[in-house]
ROGUTI-980233 format. One record per residue (C-alpha): residue in one letter; x, y, z. Coordinates in steps of 0.02 Angstrom, whole numbers, plus 50000, padded with zeros to 5 digits. Layout:
! ROGUTI-980233
AXYZ;...
***
This chain:
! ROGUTI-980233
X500315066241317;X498915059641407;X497275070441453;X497475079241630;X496375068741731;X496285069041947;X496775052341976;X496615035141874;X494895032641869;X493905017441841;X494015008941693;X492545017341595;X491225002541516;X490605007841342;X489044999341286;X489184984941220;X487884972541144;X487084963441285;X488084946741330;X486594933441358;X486304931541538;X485424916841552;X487004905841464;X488134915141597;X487384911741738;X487254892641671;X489054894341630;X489644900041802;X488304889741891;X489204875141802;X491084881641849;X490614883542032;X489994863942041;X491434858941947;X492654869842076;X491734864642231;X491824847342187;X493604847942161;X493974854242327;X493354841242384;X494224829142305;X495954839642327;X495304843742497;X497014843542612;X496774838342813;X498394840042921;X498964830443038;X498344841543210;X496544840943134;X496714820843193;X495254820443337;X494514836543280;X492934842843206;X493714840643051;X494584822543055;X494114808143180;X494434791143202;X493194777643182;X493404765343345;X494404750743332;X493804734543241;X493284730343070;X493344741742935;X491444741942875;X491184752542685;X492664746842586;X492794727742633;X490904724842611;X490664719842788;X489214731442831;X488044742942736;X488484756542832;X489404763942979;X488744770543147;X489224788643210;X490124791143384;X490244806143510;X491994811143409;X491324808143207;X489784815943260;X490774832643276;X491214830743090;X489674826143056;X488814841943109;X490194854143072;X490024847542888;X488084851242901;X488404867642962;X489674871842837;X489054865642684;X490334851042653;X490574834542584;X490554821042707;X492024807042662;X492434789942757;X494374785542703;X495594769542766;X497054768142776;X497694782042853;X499294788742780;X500414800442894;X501644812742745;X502414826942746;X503364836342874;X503444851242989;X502054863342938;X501864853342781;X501304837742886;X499554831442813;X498434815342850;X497654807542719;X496854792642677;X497304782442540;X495594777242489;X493914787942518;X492004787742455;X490764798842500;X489484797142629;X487784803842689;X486454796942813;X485364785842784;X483894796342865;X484164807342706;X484614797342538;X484504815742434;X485734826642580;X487304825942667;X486994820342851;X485644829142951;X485534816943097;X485644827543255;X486064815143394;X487754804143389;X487344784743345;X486434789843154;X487054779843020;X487964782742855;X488344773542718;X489334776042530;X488644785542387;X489884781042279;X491054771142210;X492754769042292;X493904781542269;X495954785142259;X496344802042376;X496834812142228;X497484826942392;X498704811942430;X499194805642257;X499724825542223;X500624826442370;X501774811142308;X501844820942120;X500544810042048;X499304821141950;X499324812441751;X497574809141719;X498204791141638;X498714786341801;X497234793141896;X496094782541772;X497214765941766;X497284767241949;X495474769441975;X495094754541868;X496114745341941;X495414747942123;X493494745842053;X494034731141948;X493294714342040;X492264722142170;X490734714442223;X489304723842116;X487914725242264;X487044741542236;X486904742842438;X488814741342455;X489304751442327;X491174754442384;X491544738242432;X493214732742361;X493634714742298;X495154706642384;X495294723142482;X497144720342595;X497874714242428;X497454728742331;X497944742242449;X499434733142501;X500004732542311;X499494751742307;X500714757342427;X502134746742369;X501814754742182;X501634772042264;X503284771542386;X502504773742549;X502994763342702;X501664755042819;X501824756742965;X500254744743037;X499954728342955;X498534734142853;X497224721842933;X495424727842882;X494644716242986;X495434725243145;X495734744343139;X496484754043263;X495634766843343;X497144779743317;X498824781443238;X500144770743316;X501324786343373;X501574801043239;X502744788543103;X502774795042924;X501804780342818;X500014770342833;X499164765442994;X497764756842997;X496754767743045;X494824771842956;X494244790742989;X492754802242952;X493284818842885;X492594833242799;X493034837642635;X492934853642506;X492534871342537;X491764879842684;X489844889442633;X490194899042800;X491874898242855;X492124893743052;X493804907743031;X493274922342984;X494744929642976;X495454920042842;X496334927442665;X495174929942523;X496194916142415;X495984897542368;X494274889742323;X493074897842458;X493654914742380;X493444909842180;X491534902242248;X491154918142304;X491664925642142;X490894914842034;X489254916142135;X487984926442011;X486664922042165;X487524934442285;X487574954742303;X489434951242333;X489684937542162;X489864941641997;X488494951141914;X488094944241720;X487394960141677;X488874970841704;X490014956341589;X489484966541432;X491194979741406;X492414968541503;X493554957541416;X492524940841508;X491374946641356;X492634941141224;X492744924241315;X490714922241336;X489974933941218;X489744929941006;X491384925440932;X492414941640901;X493004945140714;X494604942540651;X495024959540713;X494514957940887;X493444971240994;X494614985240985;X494214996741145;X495885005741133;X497125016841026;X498765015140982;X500065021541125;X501875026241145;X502675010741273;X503625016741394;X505045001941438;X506415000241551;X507564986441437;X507584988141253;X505974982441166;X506014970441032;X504584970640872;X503604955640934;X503714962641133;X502934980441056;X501754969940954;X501114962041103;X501064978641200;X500244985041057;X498894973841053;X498634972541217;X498364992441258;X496964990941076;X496274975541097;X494944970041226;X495774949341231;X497474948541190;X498214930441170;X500244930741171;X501024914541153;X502604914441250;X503664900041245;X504874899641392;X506364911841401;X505584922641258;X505804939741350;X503684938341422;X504494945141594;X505134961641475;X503364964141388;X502444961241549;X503654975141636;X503444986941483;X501554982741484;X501444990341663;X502395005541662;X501475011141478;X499855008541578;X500305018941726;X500985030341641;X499605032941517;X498515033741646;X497835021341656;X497635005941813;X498324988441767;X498284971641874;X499574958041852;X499004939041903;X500074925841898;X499964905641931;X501154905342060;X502124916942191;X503944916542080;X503104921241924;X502404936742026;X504234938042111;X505124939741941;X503914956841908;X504284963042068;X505884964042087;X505964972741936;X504894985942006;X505684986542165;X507484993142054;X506275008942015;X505695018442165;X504455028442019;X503555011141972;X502695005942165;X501814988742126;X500654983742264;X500254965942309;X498904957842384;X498224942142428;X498974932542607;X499034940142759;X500714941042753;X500884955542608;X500064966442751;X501774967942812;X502414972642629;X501254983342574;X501404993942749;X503234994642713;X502835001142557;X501805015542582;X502825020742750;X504235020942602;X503255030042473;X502645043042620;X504545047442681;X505205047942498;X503815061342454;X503745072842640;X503715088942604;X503105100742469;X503565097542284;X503585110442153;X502235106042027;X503305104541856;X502695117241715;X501435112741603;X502765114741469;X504005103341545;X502835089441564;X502335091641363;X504045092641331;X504385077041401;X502855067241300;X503485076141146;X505345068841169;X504665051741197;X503515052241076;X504875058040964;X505975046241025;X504765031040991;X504615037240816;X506565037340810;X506675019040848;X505145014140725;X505985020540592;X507415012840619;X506584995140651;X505645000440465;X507265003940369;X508234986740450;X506614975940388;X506564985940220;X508584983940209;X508464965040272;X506914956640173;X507844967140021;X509344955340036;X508464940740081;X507514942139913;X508954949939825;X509874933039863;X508434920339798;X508364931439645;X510324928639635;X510024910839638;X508954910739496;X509844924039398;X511444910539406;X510244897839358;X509764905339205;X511674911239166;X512024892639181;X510714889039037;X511434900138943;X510264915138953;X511214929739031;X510104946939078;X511744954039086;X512094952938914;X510114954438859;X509624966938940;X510814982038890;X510744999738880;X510855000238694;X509784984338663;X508404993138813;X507984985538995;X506904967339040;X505344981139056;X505524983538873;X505704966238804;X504294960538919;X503204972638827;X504054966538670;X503754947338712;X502114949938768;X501554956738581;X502814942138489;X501504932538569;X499934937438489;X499404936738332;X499424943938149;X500724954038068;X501274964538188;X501664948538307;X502864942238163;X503674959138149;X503924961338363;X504754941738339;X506094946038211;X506634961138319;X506974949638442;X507774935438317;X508804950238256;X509414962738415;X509394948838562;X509764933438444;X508504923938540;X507394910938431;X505464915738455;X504764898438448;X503244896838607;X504764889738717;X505914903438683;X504804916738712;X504254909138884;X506064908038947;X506314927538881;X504684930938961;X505284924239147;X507024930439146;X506324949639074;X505254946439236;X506664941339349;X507734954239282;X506504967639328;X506274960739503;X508104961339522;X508464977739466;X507044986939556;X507524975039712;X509504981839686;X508815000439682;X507994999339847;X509344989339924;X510605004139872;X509555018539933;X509605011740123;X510735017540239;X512455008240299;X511844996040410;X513395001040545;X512385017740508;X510635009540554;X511455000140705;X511965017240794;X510605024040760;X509385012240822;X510445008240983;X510375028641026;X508445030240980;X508255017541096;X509315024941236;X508395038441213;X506725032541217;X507165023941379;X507625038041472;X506225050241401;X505005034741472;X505745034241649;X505575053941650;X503745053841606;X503405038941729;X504365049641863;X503355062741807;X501785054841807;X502035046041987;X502525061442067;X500995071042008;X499895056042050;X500735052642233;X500555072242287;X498755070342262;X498275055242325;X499355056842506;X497725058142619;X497355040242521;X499045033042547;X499025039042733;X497125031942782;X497675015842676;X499225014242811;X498225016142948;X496995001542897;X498204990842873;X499084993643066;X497254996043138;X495974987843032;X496004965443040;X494604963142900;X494744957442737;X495914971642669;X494714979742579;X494504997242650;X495375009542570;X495915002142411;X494795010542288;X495475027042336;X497115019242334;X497025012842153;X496965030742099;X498525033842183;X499395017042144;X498605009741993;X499944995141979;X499554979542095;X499984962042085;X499184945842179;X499144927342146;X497694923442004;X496574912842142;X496794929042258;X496114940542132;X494394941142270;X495694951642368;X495294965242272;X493354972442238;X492294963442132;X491884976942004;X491584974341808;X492994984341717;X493824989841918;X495784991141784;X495864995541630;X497094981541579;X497344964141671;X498634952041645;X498614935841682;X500344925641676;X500554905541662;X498944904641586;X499324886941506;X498984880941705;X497604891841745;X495894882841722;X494724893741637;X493404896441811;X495044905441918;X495184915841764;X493454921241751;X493534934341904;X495004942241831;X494384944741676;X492694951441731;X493634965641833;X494654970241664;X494204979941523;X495504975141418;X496434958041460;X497874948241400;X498264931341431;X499854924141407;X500524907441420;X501584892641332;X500754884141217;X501754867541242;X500884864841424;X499284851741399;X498604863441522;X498034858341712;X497404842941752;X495854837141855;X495234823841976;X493504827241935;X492584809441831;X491884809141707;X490044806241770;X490344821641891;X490894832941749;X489044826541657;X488134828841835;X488674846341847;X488154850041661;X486244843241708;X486134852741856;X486724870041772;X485764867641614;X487114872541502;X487504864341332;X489204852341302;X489384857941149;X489364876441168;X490644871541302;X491664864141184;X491424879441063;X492204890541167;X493484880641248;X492794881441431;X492454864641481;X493214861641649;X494674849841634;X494834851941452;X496184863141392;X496794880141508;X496254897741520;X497564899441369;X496654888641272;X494974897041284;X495694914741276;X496424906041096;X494704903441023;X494064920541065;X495204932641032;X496134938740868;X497594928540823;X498834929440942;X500414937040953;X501924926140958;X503524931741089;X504684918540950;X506464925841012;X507254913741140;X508564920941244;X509134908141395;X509294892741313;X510894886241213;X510494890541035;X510594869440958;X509194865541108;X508424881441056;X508224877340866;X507764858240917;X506344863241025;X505854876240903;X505574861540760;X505004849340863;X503714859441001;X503414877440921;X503084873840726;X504904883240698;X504364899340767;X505734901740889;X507114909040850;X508724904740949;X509544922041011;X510814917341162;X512324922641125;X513354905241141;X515024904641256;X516204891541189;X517264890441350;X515864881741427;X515834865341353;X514414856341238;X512644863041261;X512224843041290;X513004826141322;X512254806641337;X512764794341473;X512364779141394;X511214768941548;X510334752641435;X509074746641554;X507144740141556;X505434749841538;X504444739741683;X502454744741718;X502074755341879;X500724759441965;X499234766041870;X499744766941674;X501464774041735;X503154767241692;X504924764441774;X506624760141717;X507604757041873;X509554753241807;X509384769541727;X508754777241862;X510324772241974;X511694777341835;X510694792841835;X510994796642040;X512744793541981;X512854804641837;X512224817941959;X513314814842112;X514814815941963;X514064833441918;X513604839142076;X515694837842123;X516284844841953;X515184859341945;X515644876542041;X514794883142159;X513124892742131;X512734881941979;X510914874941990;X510734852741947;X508824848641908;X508424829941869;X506914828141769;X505914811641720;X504284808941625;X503464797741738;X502914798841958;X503824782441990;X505414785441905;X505544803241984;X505104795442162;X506584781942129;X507794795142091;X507154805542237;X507534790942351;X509184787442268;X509764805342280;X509454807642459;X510724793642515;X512024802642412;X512904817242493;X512774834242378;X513694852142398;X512094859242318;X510294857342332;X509574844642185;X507824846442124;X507064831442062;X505234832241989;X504124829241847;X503874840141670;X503474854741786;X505024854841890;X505904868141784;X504154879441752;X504454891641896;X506664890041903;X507594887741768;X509354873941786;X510914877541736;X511194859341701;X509704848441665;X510004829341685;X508534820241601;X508044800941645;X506654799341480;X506444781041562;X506114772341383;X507204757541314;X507204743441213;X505564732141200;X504814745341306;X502874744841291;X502004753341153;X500994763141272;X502474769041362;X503184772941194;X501524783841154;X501494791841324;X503124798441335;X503484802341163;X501914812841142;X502284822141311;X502704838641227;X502804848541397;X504294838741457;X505454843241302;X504904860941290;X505514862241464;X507174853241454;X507674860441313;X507084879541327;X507214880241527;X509234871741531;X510374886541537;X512024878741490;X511874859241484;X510634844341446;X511384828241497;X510264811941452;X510384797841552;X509534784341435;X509544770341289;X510514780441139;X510114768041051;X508404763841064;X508074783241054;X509134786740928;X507874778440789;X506344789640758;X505934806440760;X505624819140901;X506884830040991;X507574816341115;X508074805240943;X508904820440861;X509934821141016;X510234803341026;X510554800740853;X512074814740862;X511244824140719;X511844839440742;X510984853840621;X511654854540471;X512074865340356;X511004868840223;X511914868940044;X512124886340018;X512534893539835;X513264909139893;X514614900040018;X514974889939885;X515304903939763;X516054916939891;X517294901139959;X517684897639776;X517914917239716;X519044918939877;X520244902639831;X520484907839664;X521154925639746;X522674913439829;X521714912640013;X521324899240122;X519654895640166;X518654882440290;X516764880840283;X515594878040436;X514924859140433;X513554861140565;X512224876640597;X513024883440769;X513144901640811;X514824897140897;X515584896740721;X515844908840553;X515094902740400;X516934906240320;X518424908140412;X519944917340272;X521814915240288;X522814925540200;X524694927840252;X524694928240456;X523054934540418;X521364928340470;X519534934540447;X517894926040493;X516394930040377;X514474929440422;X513344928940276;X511844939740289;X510414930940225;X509254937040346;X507464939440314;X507034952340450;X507484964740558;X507684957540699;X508454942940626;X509924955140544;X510274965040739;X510554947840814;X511854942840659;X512664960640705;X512904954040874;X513364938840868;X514874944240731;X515394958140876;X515174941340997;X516524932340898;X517524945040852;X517774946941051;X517934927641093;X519154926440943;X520054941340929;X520034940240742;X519204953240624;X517074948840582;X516354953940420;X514584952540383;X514514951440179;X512784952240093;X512254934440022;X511674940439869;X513274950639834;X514004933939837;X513164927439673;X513024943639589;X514664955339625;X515874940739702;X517464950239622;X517074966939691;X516534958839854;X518234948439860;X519254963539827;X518424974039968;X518634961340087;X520384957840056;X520814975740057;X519744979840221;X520854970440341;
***
């Protein structure tokens, strides 16, 4: 039971060695330049900002920067606006032509396809200061691809940013006075927007610009404007949300009363990511808790709970459809109910979605969530809920009922750990009782039999070992121990003798002592009831001390709910009154990870923060979280190569001079901005992390080929298959050619069209409510099927996208274009074989069917998960001596029996006929716990789906007892 405290107070910081100060505030000095100069290359500019202070057109005539025409460009009354709004607001002044028109409705954006910076020529070292219109500017930089637009078309793989860039620099003019001037200029872009799909709508003249877009057409006009780019120092809207970049500056601003303070990183978990490297043990800061779940919790789930309620960094490494939703849930409500205040941030709004509508099913479990304006609304409707639900009086429950309710679930908890004990100690038993089976028959085969040896008369393998080990020494009494043996066991003591003796007296031993455990656990139907009512139990004895807890908590805090309420209907700020009082009402909230400045900026303000889809979170919009968490954990999928960046090269090393911070302690720690994830970094500073390996969603042969081929075999495939829904995958053959695309991309157009086929097919065969993603490895080849898909008329939506289509919805049929085929190009072949991320997702994120669309046989040769599929290599069966003995034991007993030839859960290992009879068999060779449950349920999912009787039968009882074993199960049924 946790101590009677008044409210959740603030996560208490215990001293800690002092983190050093000087290398953070280099560290987040660095991160800021890196963020700020991402904005600006990311910077998005919509289409009613056209004749603003934000975007204006240059007049009509030649375009001056990129052709080489003039040094530099003269300002007007309308880019004079820009000019001076970028002074006063801190930002990056860019020049960009053509002008490209995409998007629609509130999505609508303008962009140029090519930009460069720009600054005055007054001022070489500043942005523009000129105060009157007619000042000059000219390019500080080398000509540039709008990385804002290239994202908005879905192309973000730094191989393509680099060949692209290359490419436009590549036969330019080198005159240090025009550096962005562009060789062969029309050619160029004109080739650009073929490769990149976007219609012009101008001919692209740069010798005569327009002054404005011809009419509001989706495409490029040629059009050269002035804009503004990156974040705002002092935004003109003051009433903006707290999120994006201008909020994570402000964060990561050590400079400011209102940034993060290095001195207060010591006790938070951003000290495990800064501070020395932790031990192999971690910083523990914790204890060791009773969870409190709403679904059943599996051992690697509580392991991960565990950890992350001891440990100040957790890492959990969560491959998709692993149950992370589950351990996040139970995560929350042990942390509330403990006491104790926890924040959950997540990449994107559906991972936060997923946890809340699992807290919305419990009125007990309020999460609050912050961030836009718009969760005003939500979290008004939420406390106006929480207020009527709890008018009145409440009777305060007894001090005994409250420790009665702690005691059952502690109780309970204990219940269900025993149980998980006695099914490990009952299933790594079997599993070694069956390789010691193995051997035993081995040795019987040779000749040597322990059954015959190793009698009660003649005395047990403990006994001869001691015996053996004396034959072996010296002198007299070594001659006498050796004709004991000669004369009881009628075993020859020569050196090779005695060694065989000496390794089966050793097996024997192992066996029998391995036998005498097995036999002293409990049934496992026993175990199985057992562990399925502790659980029950446990469950309910949670959601009463989480009522419990909530009630108690919610009676005290009303005044805070009530004046929270009425500054969110009164109050148009930035959200922040109230909340601290709130939190020790409601200690569960929720936001977006780059909206974590929605909440205070103080070290250790929760005791636990999580932060979700960490494998896409760059290490600087983790930082804030972190430093307002005592204890952290950051989870992710370690398939993802992590977020990618815009930034160059030579601006990453600019931003590294200017901070003073070393590379290579950069590098050390994992935080080098657009190197690796927040996942990544977390890895090298925390303990090892814990591994969620049980994969639920998938269909267990994708399961078990992802699992070799993406996860080192950690996962272990756990969906329960249903054979009335056809194969798991299929392959349209679609031979076609691998042609270069823009940038170092690749396309394959034939296979793209039988692919818009395939799917049209599908899209009529499939019933309604079923979900068709198409998914390709490469921009051009998902912008071709886009295009092709859109003539085609569908009863369903279709999603069509990259490797990160299926990251935030799962498909129930997956149809993959993988774009390679024969005499493709070896750096196609590299690319698109090495992209991990793409078959983790097909395979782990398809719910019921993976249709390829591709060569068969140019991937069927070589190895990775695509060629398994291709190659129809299904997984075998691995030659099993205790099938073969049990199959053999049951012929000779006049039944008939049929082996399974390929590894699918769908199917027994044995299926027995006997008379009208007919039994299906599962052998239990399972070396855990958790391995052994699923077996149980997967024999009670075929005995439903067949109708026939399912037996599991101990492997090693196969090889050791197959008579008995035969007789029981031809008497049971």
């Amino acid at each position: 039971m946790p101590t009677e405290r008044s409210g959740v107070g603030t996560a208490s910081l215990r001293w800690k060695p002092s983190v050093d100060r000087t290398g953070v505030c280099a560290l987040l000095a660095y991160l800021r330049t890196c963020v700020r100069r991402e904005g600006v290359h990311h910077h998005p500019v919509r289409e009613d900002h056209l004749g603003t202070d934000v975007c204006a057109c240059l007049p009509a005539g030649p375009e001056p920067l990129f052709s080489g025409s003039a040094e530099t460009l003269s300002t007007g009354p309308d880019t004079f606006r820009v000019v001076r709004r970028a002074q006063s607001y801190g930002q990056s002044l860019r020049y960009g032509y053509p002008l490209v028109l995409i998007g629609e409705g509130e999505d609508r954006a303008a962009l140029p396809l090519l930009t460069v910076d720009v600054q005055s020529t007054d001022d070489p070292g500043s942005a523009v200061r000129s105060a009157t219109p007619g000042a000059r500017v000219r390019a500080v930089g080398p000509p540039d691809l709008n990385a804002a637009l290239l994202a908005r078309i879905g192309l973000t793989d730094p191989d393509d940013l680099f060949e692209l860039r290359a490419r436009l620099r590549g036969g330019g003019p080198r005159d240090a006075r025009r550096p962005a001037a562009v060789g062969d200029l029309a050619a160029k872009i004109r080739a650009l927007l073929a490769h990149l799909e976007i219609e012009r709508v101008d001919d692209l003249v740069p010798g005569a610009t327009r002054g404005c877009p011809r009419g509001s057409a989706t495409g490029a006009h040629n059009v050269a404007v002035l804009f503004r780019a990156g974040p705002e120092e002092h935004p003109a809207d003051h009433g903006c949300g707290p999120g994006g970049v201008t909020g994570l500056l402000d964060d990561l601003d050590h400079t400011d009363e209102h940034g993060l303070d290095p001195e207060r990183v010591g006790g938070t978990a951003l000290e495990a990511l800064v501070g020395p490297p932790a031990t192999e043990n971690g910083r523990t800061v914790g204890g060791d808790i009773v969870p409190v779940s709403a679904a059943p919790l599996r051992q690697d789930q509580y392991d991960l709970v565990s950890s992350a309620m001891r440990e100040q960094l957790t890492v959990a490494l969560a491959p998709p459809g692993t149950g992370d939703d589950t351990a996040v849930d139970t995560l929350v409500r042990t942390a509330v109910t403990h006491g104790q205040r926890v924040l959950v941030c997540a990449h994107t709004d559906a991972e936060l979605d997923r946890l809340l509508r699992r807290a919305e099913t419990d009125t007990d479990h309020p999460v609050v969530r912050v961030g836009r304006s718009a969760h005003r609304g939500a979290e008004a409707g939420l406390l106006t809920r929480l207020l009527a639900e709890n008018r009145g009086p409440r009777s305060t429950p007894a001090r005994g009922e409250a420790a009665t309710c702690w005691g059952t679930l502690t109780t309970q908890w204990e219940r269900v750990r025993r149980a998980w004990n006695a099914m490990d100690t009952m299933a790594s038993g079997g599993h070694e009782l069956a390789r010691l089976a193995e051997e035993r028959a081995r040795h019987v085969e040779r000749g040597w039999d322990p059954d015959t040896l190793f009698t009660p008369e003649r005395g047990g393998p403990d006994h001869w070992l001691d015996r053996v080990r004396r034959a072996r020494g010296g002198g007299l009494r070594s001659r006498r121990h050796r004709a004991l043996i000669r004369r009881e066991l009628g075993v020859r003591t020569d050196p090779e003798s005695l060694a065989r003796l000496r390794e089966l007296a050793l097996l024997e031993s192992r066996w029998r002592a391995a036998v005498d455990r097995r036999t002293r656990c409990a049934p496992l139907g026993e175990l199985t009831t057992d562990l399925a009512e502790a659980v029950d139990q446990h469950r309910r004895a949670g959601q009463d001390c989480l009522t419990t807890v909530a009630e108690a908590r919610l009676r005290r805090g009303r005044s805070a709910v009530e004046n929270r309420l009425e500054t969110l209907n009164w109050y148009r700020g930035d959200d922040r009154p109230g909340l601290s009082t709130l939190m020790d009402t409601l200690p569960a909230w929720a936001c977006r990870t780059d909206h974590v400045r929605s909440l205070p900026l103080r070290a250790g303000l929760f005791d636990l923060v999580v932060v979700l889809g960490a494998e896409r979170t760059r290490v600087c919009e983790a930082v804030p979280a972190l430093y307002r968490a005592a204890r952290a954990v950051v989870l992710g999928d370690p398939a993802h190569p992590g977020p990618h960046t815009a930034l160059e090269p030579e601006e990453e090393r600019r931003a590294l001079t200017a901070s003073g911070v070393s590379g290579d302690r950069l590098d050390e720690h994992g935080l080098r901005y657009g190197e690796g994830s927040a996942l990544t970094a977390a890895a090298k500073a925390a303990p090892p992390p814990v591994w969620l390996t049980e994969q639920w969603d998938a269909p267990p042969h994708l399961a078990r080929i992802a699992s070799r081929h993406c996860y080192g075999g950690r996962l272990h495939a756990r969906t329960v298959p249903e054979p009335a829904r056809g194969p798991s995958y299929e392959w349209r053959e679609a031979p076609g050619t691998c042609e270069a695309a823009p940038g170092a991309s690749y396309v394959n157009r034939e296979e793209a069209y039988r692919a818009a086929v395939v799917v049209s097919e599908l899209d009529a065969d499939l019933p309604p409510g079923e979900s068709i993603a198409v998914v390709a490895p490469t921009q051009p080849q998902t912008v071709l099927l886009r295009r092709l898909l859109l003539r085609r008329p569908a009863r369903r939506e279709i999603r069509v996208g990259g490797p990160d289509l299926l990251t935030e919805h799962d498909a129930d049929v997956t149809v993959l274009s993988p774009v390679l085929a024969e005499d493709a190009p070896s750096a196609a072949e590299r690319r698109v074989r090495r992209m991990t991320h793409l078959w983790s997702a097909v395979l782990t994120r398809t719910r019921r069917r993976l249709v390829v669309v591709g060569d068969r046989r140019h991937w069927s040769v070589g190895d990775g998960p695509l060629s398994e599929l291709a190659g129809g290599r299904g997984t075998p069966v691995v030659p099993d001596t205790a099938v073969a003995v049990l199959a053999q034991a049951l012929r000779a007993a006049g039944t008939r029996v049929s082996l399974c030839q390929e590894a699918d859960d769908r199917c027994a290992d044995l299926v027995v006929r006997f008379g009208a009879r007919r039994l299906r068999l599962l052998l239990d060779r399972e070396p855990d716990g958790a391995a052994l449950r699923h077996l149980m349920a997967r024999g009670e999912h075929l005995n439903r789906t067949s109708g026939d009787p399912v037996v599991v039968v101990p492997a090693w009882r196969c090889i050791a007892d197959r008579r008995g074993l035969v007789a029981e199960i031809l008497s049971a049924h």
